[in-house]
Residue, then its C-alpha position, 0 to 999 in steps of 0.5 A: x500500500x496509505x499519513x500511513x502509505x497502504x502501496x501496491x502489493x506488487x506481488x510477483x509469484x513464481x510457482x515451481x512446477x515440475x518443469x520449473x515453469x508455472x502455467x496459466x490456464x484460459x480465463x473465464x468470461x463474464x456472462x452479465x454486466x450489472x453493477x456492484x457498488x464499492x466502498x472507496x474506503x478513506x479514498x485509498x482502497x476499492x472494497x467490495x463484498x464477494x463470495x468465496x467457496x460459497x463464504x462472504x468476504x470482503x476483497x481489496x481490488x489491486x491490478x498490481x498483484x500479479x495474482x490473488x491473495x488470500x490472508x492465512x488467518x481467514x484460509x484457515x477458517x475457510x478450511x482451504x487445503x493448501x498446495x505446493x509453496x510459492x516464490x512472492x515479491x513485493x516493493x521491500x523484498x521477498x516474502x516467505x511462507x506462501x502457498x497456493x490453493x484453489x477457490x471458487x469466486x463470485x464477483x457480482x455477476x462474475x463467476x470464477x470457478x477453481x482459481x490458484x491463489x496465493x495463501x500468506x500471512x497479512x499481517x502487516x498489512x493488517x496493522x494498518x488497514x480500518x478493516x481486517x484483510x480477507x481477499x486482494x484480487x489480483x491480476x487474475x480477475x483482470x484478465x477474466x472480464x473487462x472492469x468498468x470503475x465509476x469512482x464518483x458513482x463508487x459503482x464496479x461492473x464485471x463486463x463480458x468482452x464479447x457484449x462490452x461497448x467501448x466508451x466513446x474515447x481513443x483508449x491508451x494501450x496496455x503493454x505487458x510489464x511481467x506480469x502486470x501491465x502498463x500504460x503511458x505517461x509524462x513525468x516532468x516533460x517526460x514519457x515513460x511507462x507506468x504501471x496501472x496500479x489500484x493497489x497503490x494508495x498514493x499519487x505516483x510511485x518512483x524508482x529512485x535510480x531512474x528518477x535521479x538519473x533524471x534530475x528529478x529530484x535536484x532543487x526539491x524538496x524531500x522528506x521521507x515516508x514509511x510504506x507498508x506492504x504485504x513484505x512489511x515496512x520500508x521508509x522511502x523519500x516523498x516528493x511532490x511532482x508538477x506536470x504530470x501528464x496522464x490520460x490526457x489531464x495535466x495535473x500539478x503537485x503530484x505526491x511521489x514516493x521514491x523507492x528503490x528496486x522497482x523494475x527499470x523497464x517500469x520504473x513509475x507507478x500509477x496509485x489511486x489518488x491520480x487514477x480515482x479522478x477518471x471514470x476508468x475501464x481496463x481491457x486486460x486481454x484486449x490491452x486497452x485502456x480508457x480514462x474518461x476525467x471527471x469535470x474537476x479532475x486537473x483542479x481538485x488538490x491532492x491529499x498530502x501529509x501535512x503533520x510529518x507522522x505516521x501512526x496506526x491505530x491501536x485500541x484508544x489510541x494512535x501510535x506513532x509509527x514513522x517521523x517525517x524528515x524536515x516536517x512539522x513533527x520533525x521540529x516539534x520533537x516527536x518520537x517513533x513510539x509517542x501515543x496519541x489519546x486525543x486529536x483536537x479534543x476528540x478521543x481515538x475509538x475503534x471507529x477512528x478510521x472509518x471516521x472523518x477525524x482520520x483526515x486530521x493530518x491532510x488539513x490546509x497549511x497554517x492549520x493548528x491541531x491540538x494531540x493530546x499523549x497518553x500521559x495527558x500532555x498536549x502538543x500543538x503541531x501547526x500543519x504545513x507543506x514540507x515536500 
């Protein structure tokens, strides 16, 4: 994954066969086009209600995982059988303990009978997430059905290819990158491929090498920032970019987050924060893509962190997880481990992020709040623009 930045999975699973190769079998095809309506929780995840071997879940939608996740936990009580063990990656490293196993899916109308999954532990995501992780559906549902997403209507459709209309624009091709596909953009002036990731919670994401190649990041200003994904935490740069290029729209002050390792065939990442401001629909097979931008798409601002913390929610109170360099935070003292009872007066419940309090961080420069620590002391932090 979301401020705590919830990033793209970029899972990668190498399944060891007996050939050493993994083999994928034909996708099946959507039969109905109705629509499911999804919840864009916190504007940085698509939730929406599925089945799985005929059980309710809730699942993350993520076109940057090259396959579907099932959390352990909720595998176990499933009581899925789990297969041969499995190679996965994600933005910090490899992740251990992986398995496969076989589902049957319902999306809505879409029906996905005997689906190989990747079965491993999510916790780290957990930590972080307002709700408990079931089910990311990765690249394989993509590959099923072309996806139609309304973000300002928060409704998703499963659309059969053989009976899907086009939308009335020249759609951007999908190229292959691994197992996952991109698109073109411009970055700073710049063409490049970019990953098409609804995954990622954030604006951009960027490999550092490429982008200091580039100068892109001579004469700015940074600080840092803690990602978590399924492979754990990992602190990275955070910049904000000016003309980025995308589906036609040019938009300014783009949050980007620097890391290391990505693929240098695709070193950039396209998150929710840009691709939520279109009407998007994704042609996996086809190798289209359309993005249709909502009236204010170029104008609205971007949520950015303006206090400098990271924290998570723990109960009755937020816990400081990550200090941003040359932030607010970062002059007023604040330490990894500081607890936080109390924002402006209002106490941290179990409902804090699911709540409009949860944006208390993203508020306008010059902005003062108030946090109240565990042992009853209060600190004014005056929210400003650092990156």
């Amino acid at each position: 994954m979301r401020r705590v930045w919830l990033p793209i999975l970029l899972l990668v699973l190498a399944a060891q066969t007996a050939s050493g190769t993994a083999h994928a079998r034909e996708a099946p095809q959507a039969t109905v086009a109705h629509a499911t309506r999804f919840e864009f929780l916190q504007d940085r995840q698509i939730l929406f209600p599925i089945v799985i071997n005929g059980q309710p879940a809730e699942a993350w939608l993520d076109s940057g995982a090259s396959s579907s996740v099932v959390d352990a936990a909720f595998a176990a009580r499933l009581g899925l059988q789990l297969g041969r063990s499995v190679r996965a990656q994600g933005v910090a490293g490899g992740v251990e303990g992986v398995r496969l196993a076989r589902v049957d899916f319902q999306l809505g109308d879409l029906v996905l009978p005997g689906r190989d999954v990747a079965v491993m532990d999510l916790t780290a995501l957990a930590r972080v997430a307002p709700r408990p992780v079931q089910v990311i559906l990765g690249r394989d549902v993509f590959d099923a059905a072309v996806l139609d997403i309304d973000f300002a209507a928060r409704q998703i459709a499963f659309l059969a290819r053989h009976d899907f209309r086009p939308p009335p624009i020249r759609p951007l091709p999908l190229s292959p990158a691994g197992n996952l596909r991109s698109f073109p953009i411009r970055v700073e002036g710049r063409s490049v491929a970019a990953i098409l990731d609804l995954g990622n919670s954030g604006g951009l994401l960027i490999d550092r090498a490429w982008a200091e190649g580039r100068g892109l990041l001579e004469r700015r200003r940074l600080s840092t920032q803690l990602s978590v994904g399924v492979d754990g935490p990992r602190e990275g740069l955070v910049a904000s970019l000016d003309r980025v290029a995308v589906g036609g729209v040019v938009f300014d002050d783009v949050p980007a987050s620097i890391t290391a390792d990505l693929a240098a065939e695709t070193p950039v990442n396209v998150g929710l924060s840009v691709l939520s401001r279109f009407h998007v629909t994704i042609d996996f097979q086809g190798q289209r893509l359309w993005l249709q931008p909502y009236p204010d798409a170029a104008h609205a601002p971007f949520r950015k962190n303006r206090a400098g913390l990271s924290v998570v929610a723990e109960g009755d109170h937020l816990r400081v997880t990550h200090v941003a360099r040359a932030s607010p935070a970062a002059a007023g003292g604040w330490q990894v481990g500081d607890a936080i009872i109390a924002v402006d007066g209002q106490p941290i419940t179990r409902g804090y992020a699911e709540s409009a309090l949860f944006q208390w961080a993203n508020g306008a420069p010059g902005r003062v709040v108030v946090l109240t620590l565990a042992d009853g002391a209060r600190r004014r932090l005056e929210l400003a623009d650092y990156y």
